[in-house]
MIKELUM-762529 format. One record per residue (C-alpha): z, y, x; residue in one letter. Coordinates in steps of 0.1 Angstrom, whole numbers, padded with zeros to 4 digits, always signed. Layout:
N
ZYXa
...
***
This chain:
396
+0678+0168-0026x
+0657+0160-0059x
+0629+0165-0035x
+0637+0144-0010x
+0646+0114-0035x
+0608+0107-0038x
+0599+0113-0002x
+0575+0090+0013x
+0560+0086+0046x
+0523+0090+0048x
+0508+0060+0070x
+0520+0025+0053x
+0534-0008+0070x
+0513-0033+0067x
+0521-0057+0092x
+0494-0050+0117x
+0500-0013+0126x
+0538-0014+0139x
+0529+0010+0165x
+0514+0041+0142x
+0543+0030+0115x
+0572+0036+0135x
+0556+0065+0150x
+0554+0085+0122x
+0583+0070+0105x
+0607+0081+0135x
+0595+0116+0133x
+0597+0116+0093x
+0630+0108+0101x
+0645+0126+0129x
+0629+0156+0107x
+0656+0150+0080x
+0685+0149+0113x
+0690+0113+0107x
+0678+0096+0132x
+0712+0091+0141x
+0716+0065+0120x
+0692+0041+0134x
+0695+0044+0171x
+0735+0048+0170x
+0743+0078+0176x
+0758+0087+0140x
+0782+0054+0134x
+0797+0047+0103x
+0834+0065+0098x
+0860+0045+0091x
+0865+0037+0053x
+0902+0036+0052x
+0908+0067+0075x
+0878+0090+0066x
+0870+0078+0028x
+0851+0105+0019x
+0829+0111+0052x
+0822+0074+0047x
+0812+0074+0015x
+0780+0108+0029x
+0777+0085+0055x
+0764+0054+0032x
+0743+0077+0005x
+0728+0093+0035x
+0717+0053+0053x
+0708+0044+0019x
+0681+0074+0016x
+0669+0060+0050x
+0665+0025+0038x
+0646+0039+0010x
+0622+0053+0029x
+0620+0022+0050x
+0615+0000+0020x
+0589+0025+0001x
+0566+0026+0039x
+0561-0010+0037x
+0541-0032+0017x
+0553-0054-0011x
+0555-0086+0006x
+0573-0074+0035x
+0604-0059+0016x
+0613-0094+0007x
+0625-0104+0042x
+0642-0070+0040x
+0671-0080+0014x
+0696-0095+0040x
+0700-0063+0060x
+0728-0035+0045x
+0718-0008+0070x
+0688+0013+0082x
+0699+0005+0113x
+0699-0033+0108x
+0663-0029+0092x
+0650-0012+0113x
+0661-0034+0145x
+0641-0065+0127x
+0610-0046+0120x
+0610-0036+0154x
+0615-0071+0170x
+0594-0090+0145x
+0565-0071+0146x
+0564-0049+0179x
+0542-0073+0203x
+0546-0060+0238x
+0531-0090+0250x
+0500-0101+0269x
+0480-0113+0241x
+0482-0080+0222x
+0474-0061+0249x
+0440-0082+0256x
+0436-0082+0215x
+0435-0040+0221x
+0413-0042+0251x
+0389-0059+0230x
+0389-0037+0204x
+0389-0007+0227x
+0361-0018+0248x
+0338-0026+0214x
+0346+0000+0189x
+0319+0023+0181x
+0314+0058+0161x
+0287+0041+0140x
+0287+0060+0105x
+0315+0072+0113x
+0325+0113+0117x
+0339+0125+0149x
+0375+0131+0132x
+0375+0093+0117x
+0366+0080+0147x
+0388+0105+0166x
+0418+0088+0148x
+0407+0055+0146x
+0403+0055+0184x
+0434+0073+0193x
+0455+0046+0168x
+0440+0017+0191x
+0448+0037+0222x
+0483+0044+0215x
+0495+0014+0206x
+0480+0000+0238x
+0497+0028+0259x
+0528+0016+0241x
+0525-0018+0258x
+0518-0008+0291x
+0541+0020+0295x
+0570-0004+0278x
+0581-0021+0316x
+0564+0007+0339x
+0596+0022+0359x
+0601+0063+0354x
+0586+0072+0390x
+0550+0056+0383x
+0548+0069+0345x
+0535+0100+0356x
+0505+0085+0378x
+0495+0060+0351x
+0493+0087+0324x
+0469+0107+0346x
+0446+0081+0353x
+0444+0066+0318x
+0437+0103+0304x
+0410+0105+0324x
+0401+0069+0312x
+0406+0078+0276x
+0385+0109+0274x
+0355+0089+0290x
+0356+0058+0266x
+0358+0083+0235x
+0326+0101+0251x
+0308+0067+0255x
+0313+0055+0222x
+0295+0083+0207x
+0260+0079+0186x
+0233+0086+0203x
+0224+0121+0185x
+0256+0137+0206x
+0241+0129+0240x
+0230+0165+0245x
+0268+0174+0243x
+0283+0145+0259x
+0257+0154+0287x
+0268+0188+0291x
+0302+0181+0292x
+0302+0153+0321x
+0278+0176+0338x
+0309+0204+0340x
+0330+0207+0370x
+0358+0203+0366x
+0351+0180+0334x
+0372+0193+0303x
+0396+0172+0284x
+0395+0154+0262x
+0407+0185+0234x
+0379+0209+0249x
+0357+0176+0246x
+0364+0169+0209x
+0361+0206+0201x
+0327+0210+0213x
+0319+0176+0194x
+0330+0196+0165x
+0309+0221+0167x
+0277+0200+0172x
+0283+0180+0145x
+0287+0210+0125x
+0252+0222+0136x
+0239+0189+0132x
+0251+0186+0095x
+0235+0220+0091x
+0201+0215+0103x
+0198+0179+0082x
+0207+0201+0051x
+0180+0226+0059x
+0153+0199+0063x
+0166+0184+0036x
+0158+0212+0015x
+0127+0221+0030x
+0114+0185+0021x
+0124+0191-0014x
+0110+0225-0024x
+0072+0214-0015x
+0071+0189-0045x
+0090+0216-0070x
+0063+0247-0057x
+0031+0217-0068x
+0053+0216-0100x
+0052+0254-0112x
+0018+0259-0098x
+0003+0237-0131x
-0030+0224-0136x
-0060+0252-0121x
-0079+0271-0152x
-0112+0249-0165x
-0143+0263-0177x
-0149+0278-0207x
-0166+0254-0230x
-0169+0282-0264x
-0207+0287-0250x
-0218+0253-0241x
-0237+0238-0270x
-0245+0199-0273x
-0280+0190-0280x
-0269+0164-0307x
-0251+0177-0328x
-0260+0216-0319x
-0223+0222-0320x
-0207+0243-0294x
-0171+0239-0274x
-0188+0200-0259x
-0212+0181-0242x
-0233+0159-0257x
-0213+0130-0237x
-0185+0135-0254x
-0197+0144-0288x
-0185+0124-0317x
-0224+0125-0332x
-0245+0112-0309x
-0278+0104-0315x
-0306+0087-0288x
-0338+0106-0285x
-0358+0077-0281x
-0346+0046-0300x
-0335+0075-0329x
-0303+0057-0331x
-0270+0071-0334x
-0237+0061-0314x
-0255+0069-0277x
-0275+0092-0262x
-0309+0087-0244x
-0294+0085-0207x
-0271+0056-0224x
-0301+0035-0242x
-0301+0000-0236x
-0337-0002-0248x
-0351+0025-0226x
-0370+0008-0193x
-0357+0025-0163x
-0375+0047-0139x
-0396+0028-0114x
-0391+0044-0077x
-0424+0057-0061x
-0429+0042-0037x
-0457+0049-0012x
-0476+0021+0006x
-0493+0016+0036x
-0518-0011+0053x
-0509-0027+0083x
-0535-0040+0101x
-0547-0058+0134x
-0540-0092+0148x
-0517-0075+0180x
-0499-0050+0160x
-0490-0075+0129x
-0455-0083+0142x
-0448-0046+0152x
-0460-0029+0111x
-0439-0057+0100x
-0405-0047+0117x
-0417-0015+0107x
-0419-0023+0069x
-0386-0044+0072x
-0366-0016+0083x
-0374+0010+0061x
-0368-0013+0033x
-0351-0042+0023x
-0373-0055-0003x
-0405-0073+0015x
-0440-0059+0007x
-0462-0081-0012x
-0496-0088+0005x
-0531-0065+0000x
-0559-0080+0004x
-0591-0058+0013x
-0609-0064-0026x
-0573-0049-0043x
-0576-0016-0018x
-0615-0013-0026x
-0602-0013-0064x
-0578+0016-0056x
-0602+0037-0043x
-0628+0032-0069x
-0602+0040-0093x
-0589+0074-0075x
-0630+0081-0073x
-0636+0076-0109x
-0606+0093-0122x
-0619+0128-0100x
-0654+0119-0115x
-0672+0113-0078x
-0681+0077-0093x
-0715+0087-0072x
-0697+0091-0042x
-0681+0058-0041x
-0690+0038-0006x
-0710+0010-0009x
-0683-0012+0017x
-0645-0021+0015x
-0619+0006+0026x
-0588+0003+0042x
-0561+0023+0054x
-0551+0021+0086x
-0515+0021+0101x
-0514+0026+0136x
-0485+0032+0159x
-0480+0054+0190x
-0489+0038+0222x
-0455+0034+0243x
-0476+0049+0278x
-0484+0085+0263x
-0464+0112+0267x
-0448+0124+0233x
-0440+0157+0243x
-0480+0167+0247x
-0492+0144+0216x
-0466+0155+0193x
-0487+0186+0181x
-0522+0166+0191x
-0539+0155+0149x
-0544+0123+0149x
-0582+0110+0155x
-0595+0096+0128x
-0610+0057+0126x
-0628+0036+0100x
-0625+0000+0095x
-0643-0027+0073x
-0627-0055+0053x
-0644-0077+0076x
-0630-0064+0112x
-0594-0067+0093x
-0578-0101+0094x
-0546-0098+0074x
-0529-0068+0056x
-0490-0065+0046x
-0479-0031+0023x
-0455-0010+0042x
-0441+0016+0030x
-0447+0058+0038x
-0418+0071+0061x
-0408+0110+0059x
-0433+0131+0084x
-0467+0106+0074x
-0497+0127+0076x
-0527+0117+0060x
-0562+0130+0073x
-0590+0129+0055x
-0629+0141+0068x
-0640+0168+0049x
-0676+0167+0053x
-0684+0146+0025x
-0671+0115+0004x
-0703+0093+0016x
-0688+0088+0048x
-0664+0063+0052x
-0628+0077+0043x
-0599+0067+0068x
-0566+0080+0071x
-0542+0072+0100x
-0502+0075+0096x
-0484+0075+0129x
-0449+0064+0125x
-0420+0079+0146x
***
């Protein structure tokens, strides 16, 4: 009994779920074998003839009405304090707050129809579902007579197991599918075991890839950083030291300026390297505009003009500096850029040397620089250095 005088039922009254309430409150009670005193059956003895039956009966009801008053929130107890019996209390809960009545029956089709698993796990949603469901039951079973009971029950099973199914997330279609498929389809209890069982197999697969994704970072993490080279033998060539290069030597010095602080790849007064570049001259009235497209695409800086005296120089020069001043001819050189004619066939001319031509400064009208493309080949006569020297360069 020192047990029982802190008893409590489980699911609370909170003025919105009658239907679960008394449920569970009428088995926690019918469990103690006192049901008796609420629906009648166990009437109060008569105090003056059976005083002391009367006075078990009263301690007994007043444990009941304990119960009743510790299942319900605070703010319903209050209306409570009138009643002297279980029985009494019990009859006002049940016509206060049991609405078998058209508008709570379309307030549970509502929520039946738009309830949804959502984050929900299958034994949340289980209950939450089933609480909606039988406390609609409840309200249509209430004025159904005893012959028709049985066909209504059949059919709204059947009802029942299909709008759990459909309110399923969408990662339990695979099961849901298999089950409809069956024939005859299981209940609704084979149903929610299989569910079970998938979700189980779903949790564990998520955990697994969960894991997966996590170890690749932590096997980056022990691998550390790769071995570098071994700098004991490199030696800097400013300070002669050894472990360094000379870009990150604390003692530079510049080669060239022979100032410290930088190094002669870093010298601000150093010129920079001119590009060789190699030049051709394009000449011809017909051909101008073709050399020029030429020139333009293989670089984007435009050649500057040569005339025929500032080629003449050239070649003097070259002649002087190999000591055949004697040799140099007594007219203006030029050479000649010529492209390949569109009408001959490339596959028999591409091993044919190019002939070799002379021009004078006075058959050439204008001359543009153009620069030498990869593959030029220069000919030159070798008979002797009197003769006029030309040299052809045939593009591709």
């Amino acid at each position: 009994m020192a047990t029982d005088k802190y008893e409590s039922v489980l699911i609370r009254f909170n003025g919105k779920n009658y239907s679960a309430w008394a449920f569970h409150f009428k088995i926690f009670v019918k469990g103690k074998d006192l049901w008796g005193h609420i629906d009648g059956s166990k009437p109060d003895p008569d105090k003056d003839k059976e005083k002391d039956e009367h006075a078990k009966w009263e301690v007994k009801d007043a444990q009941i009405m304990a119960w009743i008053l510790g299942s319900v929130d605070p703010n319903i107890i209050l209306n409570l304090q009138p009643f002297k019996t279980a029985a009494e209390m019990w009859n006002y809960l049940k016509k206060l707050y049991s609405q078998h009545n058209t508008a709570r029956r379309f307030q549970l089709e509502h929520e039946l129809a738009t309830i949804q698993q959502g984050s929900l796990s299958i034994s949340d949603f289980y209950s939450s579902f089933m609480n909606l469901w039988a406390e609609y039951t409840d309200i249509v079973y209430a004025n159904l007579p005893p012959e028709g009971l049985s066909s209504v029950q059949l059919v709204h099973e059947t009802t029942k197991k299909d709008q759990f199914l459909m309110k399923l997330r969408s990662e339990f279609e695979s099961t849901r599918s298999s089950l409809m498929n069956r024939e005859p389809v299981p209940s609704l209890d084979v149903c929610l075991n299989a569910l079970f069982r998938e979700e189980q197999r779903i949790l564990t697969q998520s955990t697994m890839e969960q894991q997966r994704s996590t170890s690749v970072p932590m096997a980056y993490v022990a691998q550390g950083k790769p071995k570098g080279r071994d700098l004991s033998t490199i030696q800097c060539f400013c300070c002669k030291g050894f472990g360094h290069y000379a870009s990150n030597c604390s003692k530079k010095f510049c080669n060239y300026c022979k100032k410290d602080g930088h190094i002669i790849k870093e010298c601000p007064t150093r010129p920079p390297k001119k590009s060789e570049t190699a030049y051709t001259v394009s000449v011809g009235s017909s051909s101008t505009g073709n050399s020029a497209n030429i020139a333009q695409s293989a670089s984007t800086t435009p050649a500057p003009p040569v005339t025929p005296e500032m080629i003449q120089q050239m070649i003097i020069s070259a002649f002087s500096a190999l000591g055949l001043s004697d040799s140099v001819p007594s007219k203006p050189l030029l050479v000649y850029q010529r492209r390949k004619s569109n009408t001959l066939d490339q596959t028999s001319t591409s091993h044919r040397p190019p002939p070799t031509h002379s021009l004078t400064a006075d058959s050439v009208p204008t001359a543009t620089l153009a620069p030498l493309r990869r593959g030029t080949r220069v000919h030159k006569p070798p008979d002797s250095f009197d003769s006029l020297f030309s040299a052809f360069i045939f593009c591709t």
